[in-house]
C-alpha positions as CSV (number, residue, x, y, z in Angstrom):
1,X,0.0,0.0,0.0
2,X,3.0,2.2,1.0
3,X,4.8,1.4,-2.7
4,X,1.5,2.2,-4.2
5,X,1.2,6.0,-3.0
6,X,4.7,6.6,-3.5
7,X,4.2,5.3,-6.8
8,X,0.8,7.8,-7.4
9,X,2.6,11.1,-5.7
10,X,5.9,10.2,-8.3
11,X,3.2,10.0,-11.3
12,X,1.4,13.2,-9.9
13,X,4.8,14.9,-9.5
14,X,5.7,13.7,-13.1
15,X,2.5,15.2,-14.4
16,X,2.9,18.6,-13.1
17,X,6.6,18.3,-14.1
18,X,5.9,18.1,-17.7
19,X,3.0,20.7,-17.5
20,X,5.5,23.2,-16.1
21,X,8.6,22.3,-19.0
22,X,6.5,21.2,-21.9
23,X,3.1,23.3,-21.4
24,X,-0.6,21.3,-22.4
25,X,-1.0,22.0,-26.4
26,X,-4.9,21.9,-27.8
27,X,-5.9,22.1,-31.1
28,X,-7.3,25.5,-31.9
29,X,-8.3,26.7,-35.6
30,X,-6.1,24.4,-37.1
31,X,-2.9,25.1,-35.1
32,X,-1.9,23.7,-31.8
33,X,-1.5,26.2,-28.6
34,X,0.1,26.0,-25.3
35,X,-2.9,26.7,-22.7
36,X,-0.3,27.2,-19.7
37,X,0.1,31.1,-19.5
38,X,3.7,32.3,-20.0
39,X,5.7,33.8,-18.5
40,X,5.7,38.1,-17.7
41,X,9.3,39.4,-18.8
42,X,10.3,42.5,-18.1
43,X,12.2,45.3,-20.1
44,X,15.4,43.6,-19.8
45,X,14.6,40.4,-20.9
46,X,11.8,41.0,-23.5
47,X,12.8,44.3,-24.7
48,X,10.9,47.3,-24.9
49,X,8.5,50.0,-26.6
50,X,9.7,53.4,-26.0
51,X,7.3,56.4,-26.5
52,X,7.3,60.1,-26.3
53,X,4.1,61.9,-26.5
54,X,4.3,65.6,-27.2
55,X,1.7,68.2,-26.8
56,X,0.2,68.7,-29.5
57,X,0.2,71.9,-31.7
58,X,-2.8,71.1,-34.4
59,X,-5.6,73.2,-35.2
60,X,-8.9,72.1,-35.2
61,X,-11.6,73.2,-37.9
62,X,-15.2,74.3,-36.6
63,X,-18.0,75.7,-38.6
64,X,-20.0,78.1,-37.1
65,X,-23.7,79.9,-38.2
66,X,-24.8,83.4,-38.1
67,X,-25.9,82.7,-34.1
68,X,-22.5,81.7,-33.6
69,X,-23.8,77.8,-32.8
70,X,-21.6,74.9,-34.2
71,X,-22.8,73.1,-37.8
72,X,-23.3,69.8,-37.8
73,X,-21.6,67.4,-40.2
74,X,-19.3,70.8,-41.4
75,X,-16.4,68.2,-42.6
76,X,-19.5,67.1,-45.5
77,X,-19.6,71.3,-46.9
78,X,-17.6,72.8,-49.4
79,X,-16.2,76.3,-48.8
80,X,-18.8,77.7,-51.4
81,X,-21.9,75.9,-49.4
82,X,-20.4,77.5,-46.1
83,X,-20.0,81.4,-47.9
84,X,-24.0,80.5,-49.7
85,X,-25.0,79.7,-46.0
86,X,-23.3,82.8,-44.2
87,X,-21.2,80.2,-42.0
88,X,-17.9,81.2,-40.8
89,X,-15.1,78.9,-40.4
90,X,-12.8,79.1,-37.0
91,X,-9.4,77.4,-36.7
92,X,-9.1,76.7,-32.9
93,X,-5.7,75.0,-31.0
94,X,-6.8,71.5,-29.4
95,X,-4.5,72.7,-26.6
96,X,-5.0,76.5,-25.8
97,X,-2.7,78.2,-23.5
98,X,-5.6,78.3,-20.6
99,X,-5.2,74.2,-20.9
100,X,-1.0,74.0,-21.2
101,X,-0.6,74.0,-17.0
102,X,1.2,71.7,-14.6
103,X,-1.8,70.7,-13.0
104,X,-3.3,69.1,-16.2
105,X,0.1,68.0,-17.4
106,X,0.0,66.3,-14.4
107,X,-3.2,65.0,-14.3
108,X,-2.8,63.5,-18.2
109,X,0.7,61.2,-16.4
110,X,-2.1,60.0,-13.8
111,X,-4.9,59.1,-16.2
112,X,-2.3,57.1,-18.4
113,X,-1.2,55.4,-15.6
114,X,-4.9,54.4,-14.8
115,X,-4.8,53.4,-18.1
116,X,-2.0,50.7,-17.6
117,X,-3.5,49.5,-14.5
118,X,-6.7,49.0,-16.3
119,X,-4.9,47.5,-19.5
120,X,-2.8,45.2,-17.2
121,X,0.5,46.3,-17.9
122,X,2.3,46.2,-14.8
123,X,5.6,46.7,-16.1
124,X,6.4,50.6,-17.6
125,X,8.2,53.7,-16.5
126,X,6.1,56.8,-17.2
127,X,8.5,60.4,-17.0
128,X,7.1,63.5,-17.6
129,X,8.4,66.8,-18.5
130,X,6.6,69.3,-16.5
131,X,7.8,72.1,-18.6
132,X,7.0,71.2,-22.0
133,X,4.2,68.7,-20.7
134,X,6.1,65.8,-23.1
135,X,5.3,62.3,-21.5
136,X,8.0,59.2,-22.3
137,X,6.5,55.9,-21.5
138,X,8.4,52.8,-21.8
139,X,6.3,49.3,-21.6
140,X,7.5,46.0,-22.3
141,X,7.3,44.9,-25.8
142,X,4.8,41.8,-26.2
143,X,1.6,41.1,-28.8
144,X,-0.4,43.8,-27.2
145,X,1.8,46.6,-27.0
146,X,0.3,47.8,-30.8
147,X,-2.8,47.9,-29.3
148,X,-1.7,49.8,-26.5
149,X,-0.1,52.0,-28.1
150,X,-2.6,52.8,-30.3
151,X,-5.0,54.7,-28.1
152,X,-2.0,55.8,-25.8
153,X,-3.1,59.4,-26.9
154,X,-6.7,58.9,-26.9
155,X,-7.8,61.9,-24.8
156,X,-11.4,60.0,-24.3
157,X,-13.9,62.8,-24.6
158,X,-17.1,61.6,-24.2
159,X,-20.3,63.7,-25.0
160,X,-23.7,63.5,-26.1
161,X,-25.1,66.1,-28.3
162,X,-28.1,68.2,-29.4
163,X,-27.9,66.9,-33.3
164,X,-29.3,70.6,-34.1
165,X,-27.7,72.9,-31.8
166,X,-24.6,71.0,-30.5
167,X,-25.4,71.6,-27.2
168,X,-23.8,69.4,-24.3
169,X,-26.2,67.3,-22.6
170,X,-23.8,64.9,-21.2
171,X,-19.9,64.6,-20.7
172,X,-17.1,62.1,-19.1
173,X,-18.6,63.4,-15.6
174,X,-21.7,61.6,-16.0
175,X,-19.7,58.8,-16.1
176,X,-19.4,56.1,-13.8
177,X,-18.2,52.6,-15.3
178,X,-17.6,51.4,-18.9
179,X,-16.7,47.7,-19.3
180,X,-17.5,45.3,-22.0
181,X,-20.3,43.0,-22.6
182,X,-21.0,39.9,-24.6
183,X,-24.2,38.3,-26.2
184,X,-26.1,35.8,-28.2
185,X,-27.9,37.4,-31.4
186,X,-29.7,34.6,-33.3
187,X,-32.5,36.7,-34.0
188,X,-31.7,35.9,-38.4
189,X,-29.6,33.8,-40.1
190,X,-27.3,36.3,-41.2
191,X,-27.2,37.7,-37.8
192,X,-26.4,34.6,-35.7
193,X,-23.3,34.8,-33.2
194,X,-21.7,36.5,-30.6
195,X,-21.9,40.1,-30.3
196,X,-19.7,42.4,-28.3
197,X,-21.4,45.5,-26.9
198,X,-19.8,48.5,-24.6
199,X,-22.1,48.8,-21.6
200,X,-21.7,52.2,-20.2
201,X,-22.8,53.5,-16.7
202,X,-23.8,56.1,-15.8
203,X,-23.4,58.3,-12.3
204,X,-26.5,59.4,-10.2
205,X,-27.1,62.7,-11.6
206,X,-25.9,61.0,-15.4
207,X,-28.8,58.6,-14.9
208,X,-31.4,61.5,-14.4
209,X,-30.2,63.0,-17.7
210,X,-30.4,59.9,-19.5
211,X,-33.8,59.4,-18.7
212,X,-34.7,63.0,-19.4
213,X,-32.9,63.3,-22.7
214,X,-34.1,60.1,-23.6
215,X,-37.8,60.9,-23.2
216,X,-37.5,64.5,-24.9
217,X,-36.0,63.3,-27.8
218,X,-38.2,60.6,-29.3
219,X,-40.6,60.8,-32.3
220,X,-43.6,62.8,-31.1
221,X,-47.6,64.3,-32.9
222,X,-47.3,68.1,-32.4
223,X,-51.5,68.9,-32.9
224,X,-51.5,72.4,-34.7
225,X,-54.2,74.6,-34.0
226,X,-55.3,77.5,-36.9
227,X,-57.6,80.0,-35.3
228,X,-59.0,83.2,-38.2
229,X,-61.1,85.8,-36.8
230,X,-62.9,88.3,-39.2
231,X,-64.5,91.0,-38.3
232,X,-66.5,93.7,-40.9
233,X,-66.0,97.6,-40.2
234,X,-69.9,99.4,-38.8
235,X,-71.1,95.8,-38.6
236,X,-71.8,93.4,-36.2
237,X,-70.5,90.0,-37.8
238,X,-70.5,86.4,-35.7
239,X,-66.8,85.8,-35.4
240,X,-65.8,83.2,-38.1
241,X,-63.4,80.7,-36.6
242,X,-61.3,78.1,-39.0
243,X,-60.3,75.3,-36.6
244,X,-57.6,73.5,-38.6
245,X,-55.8,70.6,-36.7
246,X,-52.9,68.9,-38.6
247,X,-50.7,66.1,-37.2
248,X,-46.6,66.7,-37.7
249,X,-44.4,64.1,-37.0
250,X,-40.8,65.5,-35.8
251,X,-37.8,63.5,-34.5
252,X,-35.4,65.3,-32.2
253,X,-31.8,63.4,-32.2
254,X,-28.9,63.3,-30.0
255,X,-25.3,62.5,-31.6
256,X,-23.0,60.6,-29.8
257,X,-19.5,61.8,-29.5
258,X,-16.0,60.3,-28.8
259,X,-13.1,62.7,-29.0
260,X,-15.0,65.0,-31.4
261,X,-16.1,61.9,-34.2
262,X,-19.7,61.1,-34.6
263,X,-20.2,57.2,-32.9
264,X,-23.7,57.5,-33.7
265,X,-27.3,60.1,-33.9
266,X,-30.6,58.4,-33.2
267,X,-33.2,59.0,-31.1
268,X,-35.5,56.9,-28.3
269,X,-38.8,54.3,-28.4
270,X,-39.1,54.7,-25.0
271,X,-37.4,56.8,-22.0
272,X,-34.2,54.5,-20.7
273,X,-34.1,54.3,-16.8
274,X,-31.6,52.0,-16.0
275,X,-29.0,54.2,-16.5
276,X,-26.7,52.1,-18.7
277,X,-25.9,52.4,-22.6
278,X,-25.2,49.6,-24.8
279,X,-23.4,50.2,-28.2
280,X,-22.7,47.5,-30.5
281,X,-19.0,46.7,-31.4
282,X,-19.0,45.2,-34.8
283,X,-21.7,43.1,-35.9
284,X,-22.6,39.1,-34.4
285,X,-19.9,36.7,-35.4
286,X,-19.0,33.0,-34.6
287,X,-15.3,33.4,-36.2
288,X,-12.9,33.4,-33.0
289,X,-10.3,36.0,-34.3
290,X,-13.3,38.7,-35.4
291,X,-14.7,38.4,-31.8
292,X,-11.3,38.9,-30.4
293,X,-10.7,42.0,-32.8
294,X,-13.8,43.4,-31.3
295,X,-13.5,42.3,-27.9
296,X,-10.0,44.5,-27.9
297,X,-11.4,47.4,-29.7
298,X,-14.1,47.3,-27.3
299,X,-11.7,46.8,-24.1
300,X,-9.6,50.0,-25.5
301,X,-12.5,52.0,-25.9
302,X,-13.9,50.9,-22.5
303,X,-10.5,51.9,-20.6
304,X,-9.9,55.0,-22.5
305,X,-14.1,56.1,-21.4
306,X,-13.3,54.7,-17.8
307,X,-10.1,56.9,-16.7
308,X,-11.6,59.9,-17.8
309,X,-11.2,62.5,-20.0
310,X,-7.1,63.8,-20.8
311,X,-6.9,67.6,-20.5
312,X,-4.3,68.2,-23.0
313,X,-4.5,66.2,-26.5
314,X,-0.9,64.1,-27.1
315,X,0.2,63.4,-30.4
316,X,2.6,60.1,-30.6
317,X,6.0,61.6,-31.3
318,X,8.3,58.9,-31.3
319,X,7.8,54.7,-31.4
320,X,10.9,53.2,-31.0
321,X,11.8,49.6,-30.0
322,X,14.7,48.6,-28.2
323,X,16.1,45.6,-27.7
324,X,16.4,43.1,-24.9
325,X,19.5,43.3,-22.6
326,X,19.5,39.2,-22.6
327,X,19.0,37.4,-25.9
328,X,16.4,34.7,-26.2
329,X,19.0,32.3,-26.6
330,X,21.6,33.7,-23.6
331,X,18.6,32.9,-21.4
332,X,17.9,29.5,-22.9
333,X,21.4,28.8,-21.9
334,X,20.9,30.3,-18.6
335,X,17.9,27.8,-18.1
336,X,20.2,24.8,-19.4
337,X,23.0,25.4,-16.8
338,X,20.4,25.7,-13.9
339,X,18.9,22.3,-14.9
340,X,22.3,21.1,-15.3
341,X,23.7,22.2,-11.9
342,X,20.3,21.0,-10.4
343,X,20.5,17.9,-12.1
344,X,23.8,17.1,-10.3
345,X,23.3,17.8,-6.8
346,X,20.3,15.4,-7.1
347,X,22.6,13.4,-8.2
348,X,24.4,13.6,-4.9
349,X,21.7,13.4,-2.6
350,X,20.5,10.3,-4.1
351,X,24.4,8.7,-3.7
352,X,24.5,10.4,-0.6
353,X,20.9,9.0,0.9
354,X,20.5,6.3,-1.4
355,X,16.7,5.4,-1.2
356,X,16.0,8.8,1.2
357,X,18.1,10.8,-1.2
358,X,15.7,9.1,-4.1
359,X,12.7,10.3,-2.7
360,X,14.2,14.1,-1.5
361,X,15.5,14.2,-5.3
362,X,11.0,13.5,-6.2
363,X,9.9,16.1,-3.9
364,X,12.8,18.3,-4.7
365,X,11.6,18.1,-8.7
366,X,7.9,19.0,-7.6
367,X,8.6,21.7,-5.7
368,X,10.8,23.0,-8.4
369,X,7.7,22.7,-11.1
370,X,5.0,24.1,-9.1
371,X,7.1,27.3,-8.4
372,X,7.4,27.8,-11.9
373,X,4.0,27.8,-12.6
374,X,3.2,30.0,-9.4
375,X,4.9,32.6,-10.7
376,X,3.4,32.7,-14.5
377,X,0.2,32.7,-12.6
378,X,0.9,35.1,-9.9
379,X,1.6,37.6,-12.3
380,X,5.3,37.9,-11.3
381,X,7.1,40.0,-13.4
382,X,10.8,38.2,-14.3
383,X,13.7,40.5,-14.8
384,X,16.9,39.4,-14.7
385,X,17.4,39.8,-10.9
386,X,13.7,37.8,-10.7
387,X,15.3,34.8,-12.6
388,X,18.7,35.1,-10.3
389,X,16.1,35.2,-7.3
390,X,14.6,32.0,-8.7
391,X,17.9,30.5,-8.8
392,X,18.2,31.0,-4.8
393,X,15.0,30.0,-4.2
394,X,15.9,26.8,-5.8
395,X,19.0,26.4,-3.7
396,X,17.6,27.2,-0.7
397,X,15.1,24.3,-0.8
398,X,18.2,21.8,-2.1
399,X,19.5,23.1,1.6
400,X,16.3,22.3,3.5
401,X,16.1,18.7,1.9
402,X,19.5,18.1,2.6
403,X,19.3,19.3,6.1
404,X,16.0,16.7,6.6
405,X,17.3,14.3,4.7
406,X,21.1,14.2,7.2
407,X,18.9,13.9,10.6
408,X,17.0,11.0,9.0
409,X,19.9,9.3,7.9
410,X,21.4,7.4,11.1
411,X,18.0,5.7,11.2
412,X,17.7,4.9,7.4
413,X,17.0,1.3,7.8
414,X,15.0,1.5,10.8
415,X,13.2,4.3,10.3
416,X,9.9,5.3,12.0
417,X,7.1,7.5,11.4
418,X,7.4,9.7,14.8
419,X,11.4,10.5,13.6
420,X,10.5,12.0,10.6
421,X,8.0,14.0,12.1
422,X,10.4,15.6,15.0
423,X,13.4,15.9,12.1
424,X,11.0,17.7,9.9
425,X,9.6,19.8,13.1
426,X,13.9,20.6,13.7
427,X,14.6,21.3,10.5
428,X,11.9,24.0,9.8
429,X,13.0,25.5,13.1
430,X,16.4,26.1,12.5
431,X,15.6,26.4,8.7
432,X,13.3,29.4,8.8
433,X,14.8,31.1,12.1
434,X,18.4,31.4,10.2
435,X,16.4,33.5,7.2
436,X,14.3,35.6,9.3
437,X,16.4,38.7,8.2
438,X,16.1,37.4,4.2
439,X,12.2,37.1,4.7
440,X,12.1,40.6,5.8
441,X,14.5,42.2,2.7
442,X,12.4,40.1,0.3
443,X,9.2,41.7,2.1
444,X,10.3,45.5,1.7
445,X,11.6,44.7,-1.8
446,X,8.2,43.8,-3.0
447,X,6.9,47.2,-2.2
448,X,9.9,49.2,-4.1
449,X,8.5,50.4,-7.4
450,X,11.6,49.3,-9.2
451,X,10.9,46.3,-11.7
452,X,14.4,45.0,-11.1
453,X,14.2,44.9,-7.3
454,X,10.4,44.2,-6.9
455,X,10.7,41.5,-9.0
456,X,13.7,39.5,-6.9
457,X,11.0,40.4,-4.0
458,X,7.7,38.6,-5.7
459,X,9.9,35.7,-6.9
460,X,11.8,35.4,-3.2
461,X,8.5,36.1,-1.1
462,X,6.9,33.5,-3.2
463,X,9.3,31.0,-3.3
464,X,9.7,31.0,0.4
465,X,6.0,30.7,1.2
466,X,5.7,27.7,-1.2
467,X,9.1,26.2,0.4
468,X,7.3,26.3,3.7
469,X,3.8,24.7,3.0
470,X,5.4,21.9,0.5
471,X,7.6,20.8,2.3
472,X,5.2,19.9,5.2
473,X,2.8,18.7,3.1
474,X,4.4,16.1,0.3
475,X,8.0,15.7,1.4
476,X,7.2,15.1,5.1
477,X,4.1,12.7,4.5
478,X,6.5,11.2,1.1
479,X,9.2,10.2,3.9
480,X,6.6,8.8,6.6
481,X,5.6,6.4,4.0
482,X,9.4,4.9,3.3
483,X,9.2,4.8,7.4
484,X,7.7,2.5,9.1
485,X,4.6,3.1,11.8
């Protein structure tokens, strides 16, 4: 019975051994993919994206009437249709002087950052200059960064619209959530698939305005009352009254707005008092790389509406890549002379502890696997101190074995359940006690907003937590069942 759950904890150890090294491939649209998540480099190991946004200097065009009210759709009229119509045409800075300040410089750097957050990117540098308001970011280069880039300088200006007058009727501050939704739409054949909508919410005081705008602006009968009264000079004459009643249909519209570009005009059915928008991303689709398409143009959009509205208007000034400090195949090496050094020193603790050594070596091997899976799925970022940190973590559990292993080993052939118990019980004491003052580094290390040094700190701090429960729980129970009751 004994032989028969080392045997399944070996095959279990195996498993997750292979799952860690080799990844589990399925077959997707004709290729095959690894579904274990990979690892997060950082700059130093994956490269990076550098990008400076500058302020921008651009002019924008508005057309304006003899009231002095915006025209809608101006970009669709010649300059003879605006002279014929007595518009005027204004050119207007994005950024006027009243909007180039510290505070808002500042306040664009902390929006961005929200961004990243948001986005998920946990690894970037954001500098900004606060004189001429010029922002450097630098993010790790992956398959995303394009996208991120890509709205980097999205100032997010959300506003609903008057259609006719262009008056404001709601802006970013009636904002209070923006996420993405999905949904089935098998309402037609041609329609049939998943659709991707952008569910905004809205504040208090937004969803009041909602449900006000949307119940004045829906199609409505205006009833149009003609009253004539005639009346003869030196006469008395009945007053002659023409009732004429006529039935107008008019449609008010709002335009939708997202930095200054029509998303949509319509109007309402029916006054909406839940407070929440839905806008359709794309149209329904069953093919796997459209829905992802929209599902990131939808998750942009939602994070750029989210963080709020950017005060100054950045235009992408430079996009430069730079390359790794480590190439891909220095680190592969790297990763073959750990495994090789590793490999040896099992080596000797089997020699060493013959059948004890055997099982150590087992455990030794899990542990190693699980903690590289813990830290692709813990998010840990892995610079090159992280992987140097992952090195020690790997020693210092090679220690720990070996110390368990050498008070086991007088008693190797006679070994009992109770002595591996108080030899575990002496060796976490004396283990854990002698690192107190590395526990405590690796703890302040995690909060240092330095990739290099935060990252030694996830990979230490995690490493040591998974040293102390695996240890008690498969290579303590794994050596009571070599011993004997």
């Amino acid at each position: 019975m004994r032989k028969i759950k080392i045997l399944t904890i070996t095959l279990i150890i195996v498993l997750i051994t292979m799952v860690a090294f080799f990844g589990i491939y399925t077959h997707v649209q004709n290729r095959m993919e690894n579904q274990v998540r990979d690892y997060s480099y950082a700059m130093d190991l994956d490269g990076s994206r550098t990008i400076r946004l500058k302020v921008s200097d651009e002019n924008k065009t508005t057309v304006k009437d003899a009231e002095g009210n915006e025209v809608a759709d101006s970009e669709n009229l010649t300059d003879e249709q605006i002279t014929q119509n007595g518009y005027t045409k204004e050119e207007t800075p994005y950024n006027s002087d009243e909007v180039k300040t510290v505070e808002n410089y500042r306040k664009s750097k902390e929006i961005l950052e929200e961004r990243f957050k948001e986005l998920n990117v946990d690894n970037y540098i954001i500098k900004l200059d606060e004189e001429t308001g010029d922002i450097l970011v630098e993010i790790t280069e992956n398959d995303n960064t394009d996208s991120i880039v890509s709205n980097i300088g999205t100032p997010g200006k959300f506003e609903i619209v008057d259609s006719e007058t262009q008056e404001v009727l709601m802006d970013n501050n009636d904002i209070k959530l923006v996420n993405v939704m999905y949904g089935s739409n098998s309402s037609s054949i041609t329609s049939a698939g998943t659709a991707v909508y952008l569910n905004i919410e809205f504040t208090k005081e937004g969803r009041s305005k909602l449900e006000e705008i949307s119940t004045n602006y829906t199609k409505v009968a205006e009833d149009s009352n003609t009253t004539t009264e005639n009346t003869t000079a030196n006469e008395t004459t009945e007053n002659t009254t023409e009732d004429s009643t006529t039935e107008e249909s008019t449609e008010k519209t709002i335009t939708m707005k997202i930095d200054d570009e029509e998303i949509m005009t319509t109007s309402f059915d029916e006054p909406l008092r839940t407070g929440k928008l839905q806008l359709s991303i794309g149209s329904s689709s069953t093919d796997t790389d459209t829905l992802n398409d929209y599902v990131n143009q939808a998750n942009n959009m939602a994070v750029v509406l989210d963080t709020g509205n950017m005060p100054i208007k950045y235009d992408v000034d430079t996009n430069e890549y730079i390359k790794a400090d480590i190439t891909q195949n220095e680190l592969q090496m790297a990763q073959y002379i750990m495994i090789g050094i590793a490999a040896l020193a099992l080596i000797i603790l089997i020699i060493r502890y013959r059948t004890l050594g055997i099982l150590g070596a087992i455990s030794y091997i899990g542990l190693a696997s699980i903690f590289l899976l813990v830290i692709r799925y813990a998010n840990v970022v892995l610079s090159i101190e992280g992987i140097f940190g992952i090195a020690i973590v790997l020693i210092l559990n090679y220690i720990f074995v070996n110390k368990f292993l050498n008070k086991l080993k007088e008693n190797r052939k006679d070994l009992k359940k109770e002595e591996v118990k108080n030899a575990n019980k002496e060796t976490y004491k004396e283990f854990f006690i002698r690192i107190i003052p590395v526990i405590i580094m690796v703890v302040a290390f995690c909060f240092i907003q330095w990739v290099p040094i935060s990252s030694f700190g996830m990979v230490m701090i995690w490493g040591i937590a998974l040293i102390a429960a695996y240890n008690v729980i498969i290579t303590n129970n794994l050596l009571k069942l070599k011993a004997k009751n």
